[in-house]
Backbone bond lengths (Angstrom), bond angles and torsions (degrees), N, CA, C in turn:
res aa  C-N    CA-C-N  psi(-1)  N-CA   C-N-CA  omega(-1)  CA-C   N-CA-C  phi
1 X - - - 1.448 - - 1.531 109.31 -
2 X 1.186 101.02 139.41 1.733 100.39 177.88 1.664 122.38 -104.55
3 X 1.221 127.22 123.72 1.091 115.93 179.33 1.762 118.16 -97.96
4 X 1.403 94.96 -168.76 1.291 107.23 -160.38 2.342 99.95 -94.72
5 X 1.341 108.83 -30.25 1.067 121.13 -166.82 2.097 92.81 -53.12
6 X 1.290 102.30 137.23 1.773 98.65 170.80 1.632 108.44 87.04
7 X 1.330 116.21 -20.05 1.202 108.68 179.65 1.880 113.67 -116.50
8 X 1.422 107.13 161.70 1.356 89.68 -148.50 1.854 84.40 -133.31
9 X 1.745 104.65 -179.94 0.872 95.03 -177.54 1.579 144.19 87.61
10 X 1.633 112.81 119.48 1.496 103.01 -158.10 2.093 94.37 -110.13
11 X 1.275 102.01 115.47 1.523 119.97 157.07 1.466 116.70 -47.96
12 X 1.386 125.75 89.90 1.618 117.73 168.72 1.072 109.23 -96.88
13 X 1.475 109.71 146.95 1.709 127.02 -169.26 1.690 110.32 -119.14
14 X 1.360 124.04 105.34 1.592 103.28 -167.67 1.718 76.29 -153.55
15 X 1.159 102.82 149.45 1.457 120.64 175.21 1.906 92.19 -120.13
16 X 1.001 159.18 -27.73 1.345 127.76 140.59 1.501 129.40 -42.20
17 X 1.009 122.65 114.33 1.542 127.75 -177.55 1.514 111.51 -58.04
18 X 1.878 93.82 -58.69 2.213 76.07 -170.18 2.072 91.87 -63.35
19 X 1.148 104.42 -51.99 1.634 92.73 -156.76 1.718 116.72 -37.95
20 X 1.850 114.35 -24.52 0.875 119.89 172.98 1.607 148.17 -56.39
21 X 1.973 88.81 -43.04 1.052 120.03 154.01 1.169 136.47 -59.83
22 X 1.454 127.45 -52.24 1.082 159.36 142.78 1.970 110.76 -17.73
23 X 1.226 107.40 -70.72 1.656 120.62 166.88 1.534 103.25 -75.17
24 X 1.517 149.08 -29.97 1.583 116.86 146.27 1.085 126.40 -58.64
25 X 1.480 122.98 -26.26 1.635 105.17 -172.67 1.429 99.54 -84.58
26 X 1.563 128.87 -37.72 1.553 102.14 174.07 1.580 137.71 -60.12
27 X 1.592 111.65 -27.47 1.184 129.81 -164.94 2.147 85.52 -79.27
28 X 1.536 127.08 -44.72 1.245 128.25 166.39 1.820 101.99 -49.29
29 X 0.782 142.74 -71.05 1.102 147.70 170.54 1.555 126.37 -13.34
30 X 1.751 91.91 -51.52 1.196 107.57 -170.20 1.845 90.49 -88.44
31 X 0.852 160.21 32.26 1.114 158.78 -140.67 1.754 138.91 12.38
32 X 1.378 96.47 56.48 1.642 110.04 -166.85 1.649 103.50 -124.45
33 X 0.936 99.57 127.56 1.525 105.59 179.70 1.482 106.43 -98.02
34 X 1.698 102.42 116.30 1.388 129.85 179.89 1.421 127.32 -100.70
35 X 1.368 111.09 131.29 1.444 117.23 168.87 1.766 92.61 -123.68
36 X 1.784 85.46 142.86 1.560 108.46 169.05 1.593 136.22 -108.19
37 X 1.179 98.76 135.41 1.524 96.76 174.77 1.690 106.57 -121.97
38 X 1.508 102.62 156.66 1.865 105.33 179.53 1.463 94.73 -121.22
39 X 1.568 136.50 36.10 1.264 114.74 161.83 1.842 89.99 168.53
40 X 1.110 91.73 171.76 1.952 102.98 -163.80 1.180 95.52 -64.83
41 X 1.605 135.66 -54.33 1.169 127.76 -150.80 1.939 112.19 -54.05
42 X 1.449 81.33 -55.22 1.762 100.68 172.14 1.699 117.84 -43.21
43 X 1.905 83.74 -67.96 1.563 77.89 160.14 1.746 160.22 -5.13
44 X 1.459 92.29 -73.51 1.513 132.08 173.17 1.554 95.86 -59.42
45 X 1.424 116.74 -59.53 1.714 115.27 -165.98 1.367 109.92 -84.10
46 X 1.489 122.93 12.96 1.549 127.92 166.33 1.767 94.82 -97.71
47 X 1.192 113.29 -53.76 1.366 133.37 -171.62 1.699 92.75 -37.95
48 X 1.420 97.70 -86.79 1.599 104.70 -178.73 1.660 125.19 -35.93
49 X 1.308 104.78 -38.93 1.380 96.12 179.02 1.667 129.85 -102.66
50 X 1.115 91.80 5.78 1.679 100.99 156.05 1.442 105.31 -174.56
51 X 1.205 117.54 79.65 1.176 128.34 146.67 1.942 125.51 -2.96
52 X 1.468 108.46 110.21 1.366 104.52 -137.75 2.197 82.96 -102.28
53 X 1.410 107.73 159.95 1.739 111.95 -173.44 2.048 94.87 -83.13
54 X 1.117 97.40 25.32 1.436 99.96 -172.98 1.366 114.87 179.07
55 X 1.829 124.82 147.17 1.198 116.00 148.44 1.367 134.65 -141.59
56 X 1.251 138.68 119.50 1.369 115.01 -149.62 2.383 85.13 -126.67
57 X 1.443 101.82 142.25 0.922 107.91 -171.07 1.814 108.89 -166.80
58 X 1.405 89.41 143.83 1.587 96.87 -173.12 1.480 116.84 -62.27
59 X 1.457 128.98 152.60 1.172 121.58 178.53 1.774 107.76 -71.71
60 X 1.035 117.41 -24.46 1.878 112.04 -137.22 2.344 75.93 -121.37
61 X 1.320 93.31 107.80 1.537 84.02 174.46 1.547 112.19 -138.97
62 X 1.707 114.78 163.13 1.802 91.59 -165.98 1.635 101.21 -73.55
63 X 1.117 136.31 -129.86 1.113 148.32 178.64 1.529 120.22 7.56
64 X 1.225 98.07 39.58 2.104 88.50 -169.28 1.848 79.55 139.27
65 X 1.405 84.28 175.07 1.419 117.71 178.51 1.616 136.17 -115.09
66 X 0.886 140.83 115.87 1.391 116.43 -171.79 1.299 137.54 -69.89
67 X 1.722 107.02 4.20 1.845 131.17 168.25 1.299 81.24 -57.53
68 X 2.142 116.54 -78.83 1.248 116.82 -160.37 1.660 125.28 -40.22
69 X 1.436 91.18 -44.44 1.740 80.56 179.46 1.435 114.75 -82.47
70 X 0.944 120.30 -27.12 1.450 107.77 179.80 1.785 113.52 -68.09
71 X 1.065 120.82 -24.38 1.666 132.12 156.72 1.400 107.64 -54.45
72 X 1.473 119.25 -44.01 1.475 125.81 -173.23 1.446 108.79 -58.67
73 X 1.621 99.14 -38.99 1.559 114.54 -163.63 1.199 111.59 -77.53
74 X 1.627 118.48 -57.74 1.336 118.86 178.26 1.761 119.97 -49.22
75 X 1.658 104.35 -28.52 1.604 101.99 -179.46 1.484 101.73 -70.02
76 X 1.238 119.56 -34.22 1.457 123.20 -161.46 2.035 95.83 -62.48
77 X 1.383 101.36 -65.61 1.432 108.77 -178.81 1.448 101.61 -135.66
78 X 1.834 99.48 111.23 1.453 98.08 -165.20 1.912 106.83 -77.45
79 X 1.588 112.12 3.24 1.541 99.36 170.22 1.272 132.28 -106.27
80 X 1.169 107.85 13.64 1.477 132.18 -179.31 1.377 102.46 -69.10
81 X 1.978 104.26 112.12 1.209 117.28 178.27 2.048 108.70 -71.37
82 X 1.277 108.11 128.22 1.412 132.74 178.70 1.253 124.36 -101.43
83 X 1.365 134.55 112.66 1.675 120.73 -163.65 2.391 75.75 -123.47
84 X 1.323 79.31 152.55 1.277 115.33 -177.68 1.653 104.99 -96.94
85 X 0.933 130.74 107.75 2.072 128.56 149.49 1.260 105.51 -95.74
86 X 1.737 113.52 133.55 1.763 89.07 161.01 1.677 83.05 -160.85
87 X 1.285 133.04 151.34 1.342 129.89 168.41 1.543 102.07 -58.44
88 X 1.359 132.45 -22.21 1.136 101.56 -167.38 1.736 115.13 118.04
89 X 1.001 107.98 -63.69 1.541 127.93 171.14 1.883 101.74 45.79
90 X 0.922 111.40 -113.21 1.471 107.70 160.03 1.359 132.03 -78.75
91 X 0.868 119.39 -38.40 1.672 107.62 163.75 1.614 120.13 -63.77
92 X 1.027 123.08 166.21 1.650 153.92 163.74 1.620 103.88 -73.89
93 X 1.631 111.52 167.86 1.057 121.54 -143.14 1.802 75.08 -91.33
94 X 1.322 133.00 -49.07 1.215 139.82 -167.98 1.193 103.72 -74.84
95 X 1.480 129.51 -40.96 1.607 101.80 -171.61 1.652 89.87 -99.98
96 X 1.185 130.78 32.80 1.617 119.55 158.99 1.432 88.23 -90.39
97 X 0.888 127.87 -58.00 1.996 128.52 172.55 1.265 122.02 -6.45
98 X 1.739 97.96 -62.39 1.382 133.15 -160.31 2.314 99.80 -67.94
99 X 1.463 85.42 -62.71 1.259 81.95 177.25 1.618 125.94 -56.62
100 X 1.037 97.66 -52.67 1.341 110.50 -171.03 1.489 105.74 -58.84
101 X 1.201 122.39 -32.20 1.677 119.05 161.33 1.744 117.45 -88.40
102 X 0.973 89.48 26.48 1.832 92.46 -173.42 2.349 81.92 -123.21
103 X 0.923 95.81 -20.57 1.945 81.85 162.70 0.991 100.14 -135.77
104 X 1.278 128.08 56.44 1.480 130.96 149.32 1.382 125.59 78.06
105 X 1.693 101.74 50.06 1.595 99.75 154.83 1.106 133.10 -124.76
106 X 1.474 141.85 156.88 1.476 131.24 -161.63 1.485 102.21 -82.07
107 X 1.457 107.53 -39.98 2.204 96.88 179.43 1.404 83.41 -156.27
108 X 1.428 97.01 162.78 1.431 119.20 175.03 1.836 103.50 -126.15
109 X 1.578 102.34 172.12 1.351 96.39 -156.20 1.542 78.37 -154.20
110 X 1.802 125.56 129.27 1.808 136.10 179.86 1.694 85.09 -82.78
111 X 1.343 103.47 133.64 1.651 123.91 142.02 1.820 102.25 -50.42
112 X 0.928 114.42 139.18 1.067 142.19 -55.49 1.497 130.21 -35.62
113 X 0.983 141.79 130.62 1.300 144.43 157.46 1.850 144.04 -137.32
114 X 0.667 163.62 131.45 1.607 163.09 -89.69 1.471 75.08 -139.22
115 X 1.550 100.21 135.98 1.612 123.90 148.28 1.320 126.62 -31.37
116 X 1.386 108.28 -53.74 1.505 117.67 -177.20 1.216 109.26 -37.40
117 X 1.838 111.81 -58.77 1.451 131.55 179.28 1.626 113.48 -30.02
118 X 1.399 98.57 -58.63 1.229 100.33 -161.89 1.344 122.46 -93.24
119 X 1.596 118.97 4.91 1.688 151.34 163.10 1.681 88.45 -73.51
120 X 1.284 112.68 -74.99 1.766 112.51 -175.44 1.387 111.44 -41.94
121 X 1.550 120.71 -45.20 1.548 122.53 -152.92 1.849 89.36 -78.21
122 X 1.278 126.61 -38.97 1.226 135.95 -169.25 1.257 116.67 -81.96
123 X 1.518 133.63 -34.30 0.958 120.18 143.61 1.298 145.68 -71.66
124 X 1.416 120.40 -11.22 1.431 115.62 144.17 1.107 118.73 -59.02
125 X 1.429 129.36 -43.84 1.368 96.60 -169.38 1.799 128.60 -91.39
126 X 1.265 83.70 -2.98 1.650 101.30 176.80 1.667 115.73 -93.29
127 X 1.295 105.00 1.91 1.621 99.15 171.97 1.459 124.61 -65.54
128 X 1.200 137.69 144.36 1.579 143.72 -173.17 1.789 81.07 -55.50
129 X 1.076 80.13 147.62 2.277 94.31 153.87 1.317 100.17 -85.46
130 X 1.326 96.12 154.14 1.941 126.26 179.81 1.458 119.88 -52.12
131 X 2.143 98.26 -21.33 1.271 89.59 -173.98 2.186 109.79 -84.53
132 X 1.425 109.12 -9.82 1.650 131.14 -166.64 1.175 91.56 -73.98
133 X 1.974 128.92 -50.00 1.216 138.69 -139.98 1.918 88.91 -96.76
134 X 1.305 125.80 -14.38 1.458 113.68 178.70 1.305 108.19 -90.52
135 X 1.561 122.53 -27.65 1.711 122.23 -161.31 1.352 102.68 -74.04
């Protein structure tokens, strides 16, 4: 099993290009070192080969889905924090939540949404535990 400890770095998954761009340079900004993918397949073969301290990725993607990969992901390293983007499409802002933590994600976040959001949502969940921050 591979973990997340030693490896760095948040994996974004967006098949819109500017929006993609756009959400690496802030999340760079905010001080997170990003690698990109525009669809699951890619995804998965960033995933596998260096295992990222984060992953945040759209639900609705061409070639694959982002349920599937994020299932892919959690088997790979079942503690790998997962943030959800998705406009929404048919679901609601709450049951996009619902799903998206019903195949394994820690929070989800509606298109549209502000950087900040998703700097806050990511650094919670990527902070060391209390017990890393005492040794």
């Amino acid at each position: 099993m591979i973990t997340r400890r030693n490896h760095g770095g948040v994996l974004l998954v967006e098949d819109d290009d500017a929006l993609r761009h756009l959400l690496a340079m802030a999340l760079g900004r905010a001080g997170f070192r990003v690698r990109t993918a525009c669809d699951e397949k890619t995804a998965l073969e960033a995933f596998r080969e260096q295992p990222p301290a984060a992953v945040v990725t759209d639900l609705i993607l061409p070639a694959g889905e982002g349920m599937s990969a994020i299932r892919a992901m959690r088997e790979a390293v079942p503690d790998a924090p997962i943030i959800v983007i998705s406009g929404g499409g048919f679901f609601s802002s709450s049951q996009l939540c619902s799903v998206a933590k019903s195949f394994g994600a820690n929070a989800a976040l509606t298109k549209p949404f502000r950087a900040e959001a998703l700097v806050a949502c990511l650094s919670e969940l990527i902070a060391p535990p209390l017990a890393e921050l005492a040794a």
